[in-house]
C-alpha positions in Angstrom: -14.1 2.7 -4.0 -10.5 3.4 -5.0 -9.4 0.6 -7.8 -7.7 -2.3 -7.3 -4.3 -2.8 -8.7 -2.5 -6.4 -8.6 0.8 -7.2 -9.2 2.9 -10.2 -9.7 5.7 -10.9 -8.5 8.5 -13.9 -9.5 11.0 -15.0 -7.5 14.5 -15.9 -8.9 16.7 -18.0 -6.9 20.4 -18.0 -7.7 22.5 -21.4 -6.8 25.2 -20.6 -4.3 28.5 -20.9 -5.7 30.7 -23.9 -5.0 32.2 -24.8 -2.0 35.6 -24.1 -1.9 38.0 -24.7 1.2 39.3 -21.6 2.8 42.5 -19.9 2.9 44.9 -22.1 5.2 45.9 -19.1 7.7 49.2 -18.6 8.2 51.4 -19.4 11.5 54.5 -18.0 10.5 54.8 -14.0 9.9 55.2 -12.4 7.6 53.6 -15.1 5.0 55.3 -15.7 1.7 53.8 -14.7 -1.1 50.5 -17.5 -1.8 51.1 -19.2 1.3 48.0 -20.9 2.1 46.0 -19.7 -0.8 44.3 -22.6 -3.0 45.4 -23.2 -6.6 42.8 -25.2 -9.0 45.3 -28.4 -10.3 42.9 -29.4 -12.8 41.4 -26.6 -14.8 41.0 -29.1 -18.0 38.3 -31.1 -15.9 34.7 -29.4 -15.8 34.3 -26.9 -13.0 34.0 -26.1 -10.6 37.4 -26.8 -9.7 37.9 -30.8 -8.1 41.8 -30.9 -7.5 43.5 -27.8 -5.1 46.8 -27.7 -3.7 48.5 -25.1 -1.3 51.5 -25.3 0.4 52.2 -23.3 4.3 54.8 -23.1 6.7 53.0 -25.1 9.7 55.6 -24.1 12.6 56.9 -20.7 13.7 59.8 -22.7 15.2 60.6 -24.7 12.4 59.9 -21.9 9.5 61.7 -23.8 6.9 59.4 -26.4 6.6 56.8 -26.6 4.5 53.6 -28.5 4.6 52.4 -29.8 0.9 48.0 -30.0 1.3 45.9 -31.7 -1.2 42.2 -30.8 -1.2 39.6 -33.4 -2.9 35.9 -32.4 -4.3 34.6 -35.7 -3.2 31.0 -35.3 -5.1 32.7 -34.9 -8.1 35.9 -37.2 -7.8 35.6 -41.2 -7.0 38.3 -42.7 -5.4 40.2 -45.7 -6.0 42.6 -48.0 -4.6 45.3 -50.2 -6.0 48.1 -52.8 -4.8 51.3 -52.9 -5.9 53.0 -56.4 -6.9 54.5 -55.8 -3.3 51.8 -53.9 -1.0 50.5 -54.3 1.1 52.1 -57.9 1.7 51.7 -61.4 0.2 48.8 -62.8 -1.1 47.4 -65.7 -2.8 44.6 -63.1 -4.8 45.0 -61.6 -8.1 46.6 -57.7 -7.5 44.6 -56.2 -10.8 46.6 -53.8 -12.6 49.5 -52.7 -10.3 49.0 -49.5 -12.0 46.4 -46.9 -13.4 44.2 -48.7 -15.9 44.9 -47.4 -19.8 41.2 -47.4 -19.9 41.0 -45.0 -17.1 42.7 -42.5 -17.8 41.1 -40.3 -19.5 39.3 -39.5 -16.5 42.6 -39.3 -14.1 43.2 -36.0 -12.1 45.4 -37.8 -9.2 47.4 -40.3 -7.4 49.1 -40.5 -4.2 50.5 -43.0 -1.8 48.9 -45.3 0.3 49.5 -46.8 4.2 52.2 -49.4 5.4 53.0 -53.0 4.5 50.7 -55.3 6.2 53.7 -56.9 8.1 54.2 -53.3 9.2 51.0 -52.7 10.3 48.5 -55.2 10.0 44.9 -53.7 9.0 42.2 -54.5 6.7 42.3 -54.0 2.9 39.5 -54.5 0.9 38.8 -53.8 -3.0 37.3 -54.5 -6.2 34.8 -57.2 -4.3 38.5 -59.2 -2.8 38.9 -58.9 1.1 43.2 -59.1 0.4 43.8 -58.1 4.5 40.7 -58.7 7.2 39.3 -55.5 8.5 40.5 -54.9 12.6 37.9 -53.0 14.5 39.4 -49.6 16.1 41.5 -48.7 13.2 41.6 -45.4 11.1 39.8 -46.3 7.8 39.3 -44.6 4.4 36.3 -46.0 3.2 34.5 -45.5 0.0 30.5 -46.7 0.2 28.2 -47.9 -2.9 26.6 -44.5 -2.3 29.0 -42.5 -3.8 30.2 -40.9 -0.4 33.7 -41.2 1.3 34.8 -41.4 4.6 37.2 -41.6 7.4 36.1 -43.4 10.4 37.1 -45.7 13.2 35.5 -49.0 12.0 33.8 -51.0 14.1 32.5 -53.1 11.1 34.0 -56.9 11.5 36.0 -58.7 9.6 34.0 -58.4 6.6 32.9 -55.2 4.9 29.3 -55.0 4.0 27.7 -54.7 0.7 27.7 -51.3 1.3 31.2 -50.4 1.2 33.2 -50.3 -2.7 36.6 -49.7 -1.1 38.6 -49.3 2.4 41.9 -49.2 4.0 43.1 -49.1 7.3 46.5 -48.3 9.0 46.7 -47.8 12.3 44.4 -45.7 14.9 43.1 -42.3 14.2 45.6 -39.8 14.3 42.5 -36.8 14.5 38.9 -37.2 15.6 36.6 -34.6 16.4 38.9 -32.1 15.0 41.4 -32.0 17.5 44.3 -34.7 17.3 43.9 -38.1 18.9 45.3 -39.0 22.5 47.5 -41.2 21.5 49.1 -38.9 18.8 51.7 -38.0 21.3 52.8 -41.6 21.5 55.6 -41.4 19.3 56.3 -45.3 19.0 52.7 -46.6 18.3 53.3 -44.5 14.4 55.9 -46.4 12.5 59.5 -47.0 12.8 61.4 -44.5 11.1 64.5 -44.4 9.0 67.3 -43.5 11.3 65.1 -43.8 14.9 64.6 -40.1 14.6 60.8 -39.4 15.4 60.6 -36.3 13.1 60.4 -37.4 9.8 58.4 -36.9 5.9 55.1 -38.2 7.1 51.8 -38.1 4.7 48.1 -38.6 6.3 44.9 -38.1 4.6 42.1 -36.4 6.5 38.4 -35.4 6.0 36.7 -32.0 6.3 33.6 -31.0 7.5 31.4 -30.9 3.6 33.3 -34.4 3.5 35.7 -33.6 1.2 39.0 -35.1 1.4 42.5 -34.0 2.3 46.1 -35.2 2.0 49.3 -33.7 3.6 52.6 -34.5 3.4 56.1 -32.5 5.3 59.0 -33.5 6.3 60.8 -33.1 10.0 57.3 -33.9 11.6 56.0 -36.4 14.6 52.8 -38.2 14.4 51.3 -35.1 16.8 52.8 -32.3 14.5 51.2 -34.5 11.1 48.1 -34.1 13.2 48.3 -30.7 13.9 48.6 -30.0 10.2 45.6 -31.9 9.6 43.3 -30.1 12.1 45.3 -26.6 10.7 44.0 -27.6 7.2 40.0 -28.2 8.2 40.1 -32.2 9.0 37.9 -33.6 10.9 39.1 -36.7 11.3 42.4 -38.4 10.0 44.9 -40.7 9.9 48.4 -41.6 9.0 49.8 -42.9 5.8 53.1 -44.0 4.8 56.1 -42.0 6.7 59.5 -41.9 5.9 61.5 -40.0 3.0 61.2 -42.5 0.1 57.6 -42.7 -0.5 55.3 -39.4 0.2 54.3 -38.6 -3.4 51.2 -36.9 -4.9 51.0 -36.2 -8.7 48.7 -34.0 -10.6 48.0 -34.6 -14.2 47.7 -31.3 -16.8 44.8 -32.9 -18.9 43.1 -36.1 -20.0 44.9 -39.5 -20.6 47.5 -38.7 -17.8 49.2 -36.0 -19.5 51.7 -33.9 -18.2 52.3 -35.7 -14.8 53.9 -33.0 -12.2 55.0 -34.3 -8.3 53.1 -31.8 -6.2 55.0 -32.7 -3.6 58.6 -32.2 -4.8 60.7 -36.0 -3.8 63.9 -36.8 -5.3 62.8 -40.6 -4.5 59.3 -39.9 -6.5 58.8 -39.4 -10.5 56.0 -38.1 -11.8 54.8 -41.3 -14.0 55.4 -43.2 -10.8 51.5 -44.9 -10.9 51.8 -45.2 -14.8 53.5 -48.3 -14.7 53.5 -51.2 -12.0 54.6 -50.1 -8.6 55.6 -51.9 -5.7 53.2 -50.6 -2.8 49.6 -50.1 -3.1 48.4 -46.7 -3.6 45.6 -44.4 -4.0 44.0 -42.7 -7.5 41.2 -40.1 -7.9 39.0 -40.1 -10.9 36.6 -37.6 -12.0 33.0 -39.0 -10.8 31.5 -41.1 -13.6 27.3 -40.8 -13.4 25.8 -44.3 -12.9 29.5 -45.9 -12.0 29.9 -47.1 -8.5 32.9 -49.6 -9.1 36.6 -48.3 -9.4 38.3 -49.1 -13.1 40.4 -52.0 -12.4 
């Protein structure tokens, strides 16, 4: 009987690598040179990389203009939300800090603005455990859950978030669901009134991707249905508008801990870069790296 030989074996199984968005492809030829190629904005936070920006010329007609995209690592990053001592419209509650809290940060990678004045637009607004605006059903929400997880959805939740939800705020319908921009996207007059009563104006929107990872845009010269085209060209799944007009599309980066180095990503002569270190009129949005255990934004 020939002899029996055994062998063992081990299997090693290697992690994929993080996710990282793709390459935004290019619609106007030739491409400049890192035209919709992602650049890491916060290389002082640990990997892998939770802050990437690119820039890309959305419109062979138009091939001036450029589109400013902001990609989010939203298991890593927690969002928050802030009013201003003016936005989103009067109330009777207390407003918190009107800015980024000292204590936070430390742990600050981004800010950016948020939606319209509620007597622009009214929709819910609901944070730090205060309902400031009731919650409309069939409007585009950003919602943050006790989960950990982020969204944007079409709530049909009531008046009254649940216990579930930490943060959300609305303005107006969906501008893109199912990947593909909204019907009424082409309605230019159900998306703001804008300086002048030209329709093609700096519009920002914040959209969703497929892992569930967030993204903002801003550009200028565009409609509600080119803002959503740029969102479905970026990898959004579902989107909405924020604030339009030239004064107040503003996204800042921060070069390392404690807010320092503040740059505007996207590049506003109305904007400055320590524009959420102090109090600012209209509410607005802040990402902080993903504290373990810590479900509540700083306030």
């Amino acid at each position: 009987m020939p002899a029996v030989t055994s062998a063992s074996t081990t299997t090693s199984t290697t992690a994929p690598p993080p996710y990282v968005p793709p390459p935004v492809a290019p619609t106007v030829t030739p491409a400049q040179a890192g035209e919709g190629q992602w650049v890491a904005e916060d290389p002082w936070s640990p990997a892998p990389p939770a802050i990437m920006t690119t820039t890309f010329r959305p419109d062979p007609a138009q091939p001036s203009v450029v589109a400013y995209v902001s990609w989010m690592r939203s298991s890593t990053t927690q969002l928050a939300l802030y009013p201003g001592y003016k936005g989103p419209g009067d109330t009777t509650f207390d407003r918190g800090p009107e800015m980024v809290p000292v204590a936070a940060r430390p742990n600050l990678l981004a800010t950016f603005n948020s939606g319209f004045y509620e007597a622009d637009a009214a929709g819910g607004f609901y944070v730090h455990g205060t309902l400031y605006f009731p919650m409309v059903n069939g409007l585009a929400t950003v919602v943050s859950y006790a989960n950990g997880t982020v969204d944007i959805v079409d709530w049909q939740g009531g008046a009254t978030p649940g216990p579930e939800v930490v943060m959300a705020r609305q303005n107006l319908p969906l501008l893109v669901t199912a990947g593909a921009p909204a019907p009424g996207s082409s309605v230019g007059s159900q998306w703001g009134i804008t300086l002048g009563g030209v329709p093609a104006v700096w519009r920002t929107g914040l959209g969703i991707d497929a892992k569930g990872n967030l993204l903002y845009v801003a550009a200028p010269s565009q409609t509600a249905a080119s803002l959503a085209h740029i969102l479905v060209q970026v990898g959004a799944v579902r989107g909405m508008q924020l604030d339009i007009n030239p004064e107040w599309p503003i996204f800042v980066t921060y070069g390392g801990p404690n807010a320092a180095s503040p740059s505007l990503f996207v590049p506003n002569p109305n904007q400055v870069s320590i524009r959420f270190l102090y109090a600012s009129t209209k509410d607005f949005f802040a990402v902080f790296q993903k504290v373990p255990g810590v479900i509540d934004q700083p306030w």
